[in-house]
Every structure is written in structure tokens, then in C-alpha cells.
C-alpha positions as CSV (number, residue, x, y, z in Angstrom):
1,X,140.5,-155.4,-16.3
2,X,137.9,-157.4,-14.0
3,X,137.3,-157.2,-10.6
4,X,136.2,-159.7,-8.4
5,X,134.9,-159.1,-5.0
6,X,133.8,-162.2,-2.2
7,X,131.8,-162.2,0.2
8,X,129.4,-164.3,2.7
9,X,132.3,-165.9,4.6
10,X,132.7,-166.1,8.6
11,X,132.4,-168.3,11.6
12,X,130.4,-171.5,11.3
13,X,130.2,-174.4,13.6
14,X,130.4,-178.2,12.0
15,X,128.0,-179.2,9.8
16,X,126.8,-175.9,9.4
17,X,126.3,-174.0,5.7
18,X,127.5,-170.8,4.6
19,X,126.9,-169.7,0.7
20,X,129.9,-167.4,-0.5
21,X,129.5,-164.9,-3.4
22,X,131.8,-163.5,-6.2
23,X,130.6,-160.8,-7.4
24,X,132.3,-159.4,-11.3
25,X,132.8,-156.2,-12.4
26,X,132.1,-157.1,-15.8
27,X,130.2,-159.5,-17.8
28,X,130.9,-163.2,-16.0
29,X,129.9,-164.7,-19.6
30,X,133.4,-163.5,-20.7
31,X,135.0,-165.0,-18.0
32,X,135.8,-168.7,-18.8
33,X,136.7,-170.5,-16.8
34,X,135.5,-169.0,-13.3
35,X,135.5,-170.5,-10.0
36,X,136.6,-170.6,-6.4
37,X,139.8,-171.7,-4.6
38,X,140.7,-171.7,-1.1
39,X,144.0,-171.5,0.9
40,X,144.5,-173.2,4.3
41,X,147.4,-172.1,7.1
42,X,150.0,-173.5,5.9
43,X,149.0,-175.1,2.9
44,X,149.1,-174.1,-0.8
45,X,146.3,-172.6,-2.6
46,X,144.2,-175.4,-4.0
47,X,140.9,-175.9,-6.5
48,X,137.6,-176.0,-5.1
49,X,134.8,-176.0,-7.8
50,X,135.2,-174.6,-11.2
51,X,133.0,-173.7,-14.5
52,X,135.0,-175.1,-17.0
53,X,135.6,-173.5,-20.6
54,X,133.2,-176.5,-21.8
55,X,130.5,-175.4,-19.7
56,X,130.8,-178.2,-16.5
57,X,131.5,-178.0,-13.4
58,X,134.1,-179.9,-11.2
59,X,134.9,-180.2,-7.9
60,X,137.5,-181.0,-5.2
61,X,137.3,-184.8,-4.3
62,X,137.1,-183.2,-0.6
63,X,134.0,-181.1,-1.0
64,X,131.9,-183.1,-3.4
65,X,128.7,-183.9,-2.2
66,X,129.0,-181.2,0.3
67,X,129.3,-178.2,-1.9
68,X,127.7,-176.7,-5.2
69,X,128.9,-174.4,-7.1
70,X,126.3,-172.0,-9.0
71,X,126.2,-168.7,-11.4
72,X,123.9,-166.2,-12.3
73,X,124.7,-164.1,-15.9
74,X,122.0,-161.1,-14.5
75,X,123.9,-160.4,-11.2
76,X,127.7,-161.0,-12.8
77,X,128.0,-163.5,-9.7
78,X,128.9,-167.1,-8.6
79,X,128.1,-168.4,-5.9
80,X,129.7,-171.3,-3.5
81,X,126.9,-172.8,-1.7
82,X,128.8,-175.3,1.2
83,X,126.9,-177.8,3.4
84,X,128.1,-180.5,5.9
85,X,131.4,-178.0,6.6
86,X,133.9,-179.1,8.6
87,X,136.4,-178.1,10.7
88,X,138.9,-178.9,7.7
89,X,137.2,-176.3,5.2
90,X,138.6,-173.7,6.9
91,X,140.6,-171.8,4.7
92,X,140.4,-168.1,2.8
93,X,138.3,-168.8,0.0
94,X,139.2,-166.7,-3.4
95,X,137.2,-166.2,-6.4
96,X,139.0,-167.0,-9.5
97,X,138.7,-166.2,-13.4
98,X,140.3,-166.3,-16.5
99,X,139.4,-163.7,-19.4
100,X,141.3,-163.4,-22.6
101,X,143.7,-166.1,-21.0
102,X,144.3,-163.1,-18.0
103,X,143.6,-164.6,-14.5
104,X,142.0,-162.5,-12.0
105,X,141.6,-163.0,-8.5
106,X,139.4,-161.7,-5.8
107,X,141.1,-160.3,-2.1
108,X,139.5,-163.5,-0.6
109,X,137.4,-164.4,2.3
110,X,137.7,-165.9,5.6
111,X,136.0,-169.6,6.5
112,X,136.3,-170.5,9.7
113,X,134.4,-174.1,11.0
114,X,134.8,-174.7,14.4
115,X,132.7,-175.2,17.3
């Protein structure tokens, strides 16, 4: 069983940064792949940025350029660093990861851009 737990989300205005957290209850090096999606009113759940099982990263066509998506084995957390945000990132942002082909999901946090 893993737990994921998010933080660092909230009310930003445009072109503002935020850096999100997801922090594991177990080792993340066991958790392949691992990354973040996020879920706007009214709109399905969709991919953000992802550490792949080959070791890369992709992103959303929407967010690349403007975010980053970064890990660190010691702390058992990945992080979601976003820049340039607009109005259309906002969304609840969930951490997401696959172990022993089991997903896990975190409870998800709020991103709100708006002026």
C-alpha cells in the first residue's frame, strides 16, 4: 500500500508560480511511473508531467515550457514546479503512481489562477 499526500496548492494570480509536492509513504524508487495530473470543473482528469518507466519525463503540450517536473529519492517526494500560470491551470492537481502495476492516487490539491 502507498500513500501519497499533496501539497503547496492555493490562490495565485496570472503569471504567478506555485511548486506543488507529493509526498510517498514508501520508497518513490519503487514507484514507476509517478507523476501529476489535474482535473478542471467540468472536464476529465488529464496528464500533466510524468516520470516514465524509462526514466524521462513528459509533459502536457499545454504546460511545457511553463512547468518542470522534479523528484528527490531522500525525501520520497516529487515535486511540480509551475511558472507563467494561467487562469486555465486551474484545476485540482493529484499526484499519481504506479507500483507493482497498482495505481495510487493522492486526495488532490486545489490550483486556483485568477486575479
Amino acid at each position: 500500500q502507498v500513500q501519497l499526500v499533496e501539497s503547496g496548492g492555493g490562490l495565485v494570480q496570472p503569471r504567478g508560480s506555485l511548486r506543488l509536492s507529493c509526498a510517498a509513504s514508501s520508497s518513490i524508487s519503487s514507484i514507476v511511473p509517478m507523476g501529476w495530473y489535474r482535473q478542471a470543473p467540468g472536464k476529465t482528469r488529464a496528464l500533466v508531467a510524468v516520470f516514465t518507466s524509462g526514466g524521462s519525463t513528459n509533459y502536457a503540450d499545454s504546460v511545457k515550457g511553463r512547468f518542470t517536473i522534479s523528484r528527490d529519492n531522500g525525501k520520497n517526494t516529487v515535486y511540480l514546479q509551475m511558472n507563467s500560470l494561467k487562469p486555465e491551470d486551474t484545476a485540482v492537481y493529484y499526484c499519481w503512481g504506479k507500483r507493482n502495476i497498482v495505481a495510487y492516487w493522492g486526495q488532490g490539491t486545489q490550483v486556483t489562477v485568477s486575479s
